[in-house]
N, C-alpha and C positions, 0 to 999 in steps of 0.2 A: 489475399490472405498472406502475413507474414507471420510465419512457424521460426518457433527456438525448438530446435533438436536437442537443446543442451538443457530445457529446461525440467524439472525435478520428473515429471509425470509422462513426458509427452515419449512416444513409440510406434513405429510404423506401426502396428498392429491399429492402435489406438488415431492415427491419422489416418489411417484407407476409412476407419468405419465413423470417422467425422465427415469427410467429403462429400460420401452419398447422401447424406443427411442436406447438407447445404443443399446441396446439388436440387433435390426437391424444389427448391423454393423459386414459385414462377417470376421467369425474368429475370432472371438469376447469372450473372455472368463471372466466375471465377478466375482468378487469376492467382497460383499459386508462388512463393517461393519463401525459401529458408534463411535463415541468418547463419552467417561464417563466421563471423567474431563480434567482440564489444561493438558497441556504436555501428553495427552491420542496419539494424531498422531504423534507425533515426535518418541514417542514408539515404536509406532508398523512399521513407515518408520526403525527407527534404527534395528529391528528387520529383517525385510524385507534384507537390506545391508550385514548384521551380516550373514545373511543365507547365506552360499555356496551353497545349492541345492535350493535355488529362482529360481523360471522360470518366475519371475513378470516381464515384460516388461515395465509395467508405472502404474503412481498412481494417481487416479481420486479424487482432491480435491473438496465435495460438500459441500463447507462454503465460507467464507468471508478471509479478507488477512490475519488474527490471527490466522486462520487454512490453510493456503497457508504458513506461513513462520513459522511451526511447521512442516510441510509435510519437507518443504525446511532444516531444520535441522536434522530433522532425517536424510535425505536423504543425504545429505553430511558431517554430521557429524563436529568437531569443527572446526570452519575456521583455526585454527592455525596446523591442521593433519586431512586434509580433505580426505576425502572414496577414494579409486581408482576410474577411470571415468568407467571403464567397468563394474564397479556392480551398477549402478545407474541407475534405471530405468527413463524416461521420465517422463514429470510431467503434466499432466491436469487440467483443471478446468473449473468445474460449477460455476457462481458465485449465491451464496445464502445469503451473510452477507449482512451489509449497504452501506458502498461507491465499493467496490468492484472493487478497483482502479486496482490490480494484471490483472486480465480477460480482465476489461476495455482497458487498457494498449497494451494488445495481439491484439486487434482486435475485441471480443467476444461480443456483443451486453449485455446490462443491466441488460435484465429480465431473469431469468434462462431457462423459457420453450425454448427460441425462442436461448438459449447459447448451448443448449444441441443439438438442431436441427445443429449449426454449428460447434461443438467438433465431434458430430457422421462425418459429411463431414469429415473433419479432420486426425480422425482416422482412416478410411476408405481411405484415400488419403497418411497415413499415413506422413503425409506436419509435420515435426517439424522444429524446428529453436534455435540456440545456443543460450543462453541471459546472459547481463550482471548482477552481482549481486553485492551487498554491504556488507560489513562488520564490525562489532564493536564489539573491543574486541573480545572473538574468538568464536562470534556467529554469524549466516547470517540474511542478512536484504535481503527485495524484491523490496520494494515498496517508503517508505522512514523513516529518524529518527529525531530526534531535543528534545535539551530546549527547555525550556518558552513554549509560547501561546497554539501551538499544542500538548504540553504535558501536560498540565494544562485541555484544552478540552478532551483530548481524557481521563482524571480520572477523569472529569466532567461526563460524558457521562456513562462511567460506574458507576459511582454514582445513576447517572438518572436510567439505567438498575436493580440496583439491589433494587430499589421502584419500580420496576415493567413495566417501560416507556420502550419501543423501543428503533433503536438507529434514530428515524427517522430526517428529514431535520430540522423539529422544534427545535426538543430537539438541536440538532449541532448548530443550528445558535443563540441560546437561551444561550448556554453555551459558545460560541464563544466569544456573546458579554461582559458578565460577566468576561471572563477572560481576554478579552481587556484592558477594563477599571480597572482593577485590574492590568494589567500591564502598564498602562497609570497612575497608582498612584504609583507602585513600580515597576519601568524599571525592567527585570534581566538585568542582565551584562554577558553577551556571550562574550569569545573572541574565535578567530577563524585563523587556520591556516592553507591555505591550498598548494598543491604543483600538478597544470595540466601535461597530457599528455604529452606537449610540454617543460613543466621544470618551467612554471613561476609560482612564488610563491606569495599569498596575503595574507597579513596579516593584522585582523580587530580587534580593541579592544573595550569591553565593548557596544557592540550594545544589544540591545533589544527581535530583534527577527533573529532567523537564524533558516532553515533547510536542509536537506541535502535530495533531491533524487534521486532515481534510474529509473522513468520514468516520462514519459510525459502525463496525468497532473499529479501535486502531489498527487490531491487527486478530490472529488467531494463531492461538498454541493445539495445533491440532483440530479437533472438532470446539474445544473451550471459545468464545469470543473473548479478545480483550480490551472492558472499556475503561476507557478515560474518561470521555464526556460523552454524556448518553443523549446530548440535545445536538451533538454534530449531525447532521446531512450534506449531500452534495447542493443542496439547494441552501444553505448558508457559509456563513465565514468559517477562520478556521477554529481550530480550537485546542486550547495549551494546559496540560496538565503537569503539574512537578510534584515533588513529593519536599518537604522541610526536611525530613528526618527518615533516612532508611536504618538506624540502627535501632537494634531493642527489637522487642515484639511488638513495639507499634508500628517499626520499617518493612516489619514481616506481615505484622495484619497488612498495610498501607498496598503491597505488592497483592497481594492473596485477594485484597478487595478487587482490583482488577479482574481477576476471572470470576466474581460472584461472589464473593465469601463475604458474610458481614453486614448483610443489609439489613437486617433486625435492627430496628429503632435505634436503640442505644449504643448497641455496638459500633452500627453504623455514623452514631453522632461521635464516639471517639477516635475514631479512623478518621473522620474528616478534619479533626484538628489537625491533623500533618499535612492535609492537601491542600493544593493550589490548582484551582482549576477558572477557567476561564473562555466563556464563549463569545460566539461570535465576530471574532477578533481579525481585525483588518489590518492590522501590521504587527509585528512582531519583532525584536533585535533580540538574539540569544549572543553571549558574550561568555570566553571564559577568561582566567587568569593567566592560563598557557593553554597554547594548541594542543586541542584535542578532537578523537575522529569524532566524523559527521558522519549523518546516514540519511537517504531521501529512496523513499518507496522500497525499503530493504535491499538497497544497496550500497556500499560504503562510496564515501565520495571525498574520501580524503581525510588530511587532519586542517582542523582550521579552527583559528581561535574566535569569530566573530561572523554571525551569517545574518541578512535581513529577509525574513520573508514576511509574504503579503498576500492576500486571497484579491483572486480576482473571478468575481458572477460571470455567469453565463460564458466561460472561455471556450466550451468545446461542446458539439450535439454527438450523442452516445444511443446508440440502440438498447435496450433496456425493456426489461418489462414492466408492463402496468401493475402487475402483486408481486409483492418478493417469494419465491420460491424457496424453503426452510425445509425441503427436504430431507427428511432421517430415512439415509438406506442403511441394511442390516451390515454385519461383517462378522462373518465369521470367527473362530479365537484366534487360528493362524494366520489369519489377514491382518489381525490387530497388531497380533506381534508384528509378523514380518513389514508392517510400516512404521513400526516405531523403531527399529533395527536394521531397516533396508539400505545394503550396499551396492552402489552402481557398477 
């Protein structure tokens, strides 16, 4: 089990009463340790691969998707000379960060006590499942990546973090809107080219907003899901949403549709004239005019003007459950607040 101490949710309180839970599960051999800094679990997976006398059978990520797709590198090493498949152990997860889209994704319910309860089934039942993964340039993505808005939010957000803020709902929708309207004064200019399963190719220039993911939803503002494309699964390719136009109230419908808004016939058929959406999709080239940041699994990863990813099947075996767990627990009024305002 590799633990981020650093990540939004996780707390000794909160990890003494994940253990005994594992701990349960017959045959069960634990082996714990923490991460120290950036690229700390990718280490110690590469290490883990590296080894010929490993008897690790899988690796129990307890963090957020920054530490799922650090796990995910080590473990398969650079997309462009990826690990043999027989020394890669399986991959788990507690979800402990902020949006927690990876786990969410799987099936895993939100809160971590009640994800640990259904990972112990799991691996007890030993139930895994192959999943698709993405890639850019020759590093792996899990979750999803993009220019503009979403990359501008997610070095907002760690901004916010390193004055001491959470990454809570607040702060996301807080920074969301700042980077809108910033991109509603200065579009980027994405072009995009991609090439589906089936051979057809689209080609878009100069849009505003594009991202590319690897599952369904792309991400979550809070308990909200947000989707892009509702046909994505880890059991297909990836899938690329941009928007023409964010300005006007059809920029504003076009955004708002993502968390649910607007699905009534008609309304819903004039929100779709400003999107681009596209499934299935087995390569992809995002391009800008000048370097701008990039984001992969809500993490910033630089500025760069030009990235190629690509979905590749069956890259990694995931313990998982057989029914998604959609869990609704209650919370109180001062739980609500105190996580939309929570200071570390």
């Amino acid at each position: 089990m590799i633990a981020n101490p650093n990540s939004t949710s996780q707390s000794p309180a909160l990890f003494s009463s994940i253990v005994p839970t594992l701990m349960e599960v017959p045959d069960l051999h634990l082996l714990s340790k923490f991460t120290h800094y950036a690229g700390h679990a990718e280490e110690m997976c590469r290490a883990i691969v590296e080894d010929p006398d490993s008897d690790i059978d899988a690796v129990l990520v307890l963090g957020g998707d920054g530490t799922v797709n650090e796990v995910v590198n080590g473990l398969l090493g650079p997309a462009d000379k990826p690990v043999e498949s027989r020394r890669i152990p399986a991959l788990a997860v507690v979800p402990t960060g902020s949006a927690n889209v990876f786990a969410r994704a799987l099936g895993f319910p939100a809160d971590a006590e009640s994800a640990v309860e259904t990972l112990a089934g799991t691996l007890a039942g030993n139930l895994t499942r192959d999943i698709t993964l993405g890639t850019w340039n020759d590093r792996w993505f899990a979750v999803n990546a993009g220019f503009g808005i979403d990359a501008e939010v997610i070095a907002g957000v760690e901004r916010a973090r390193s004055y001491g803020f959470a990454a809570s709902p607040l702060v996301y929708l807080n920074v969301s809107l700042r980077a809108w309207m910033r991109a509603r004064r200065e579009p980027p200019q994405i072009s995009l080219q991609t090439r589906t399963k089936d051979g057809e190719e689209v080609v878009c220039e100069d849009i505003p907003l594009c991202v590319a993911s690897n599952t369904n939803p792309w991400t979550f503002l809070g308990p909200l899901p947000v989707v892009t494309n509702p046909r994505n699964s880890f059991d297909r390719n990836l899938g690329i949403f941009g928007l023409s136009d964010i300005s006007g109230i059809k920029g504003a419908a076009g955004m708002l549709h993502l968390i649910g808004f607007g699905y009534r016939k008609y309304f819903g058929q004039w929100i779709r004239q400003n999107m681009i959406r596209v499934d299935d999709v087995v390569e992809v080239t995002l391009s800008c005019h000048e370097p701008r940041r990039f984001q992969v699994d809500g993490e910033s990863a630089g500025v760069r003007q030009s990235v190629v990813l690509r979905s590749v099947p069956a890259a990694l075996k995931v313990f998982a459950p057989t029914v998604a767990h959609h869990k609704k627990f209650s919370r109180r009024p001062w739980q609500v607040v105190r996580d939309l305002v929570r200071i570390r």
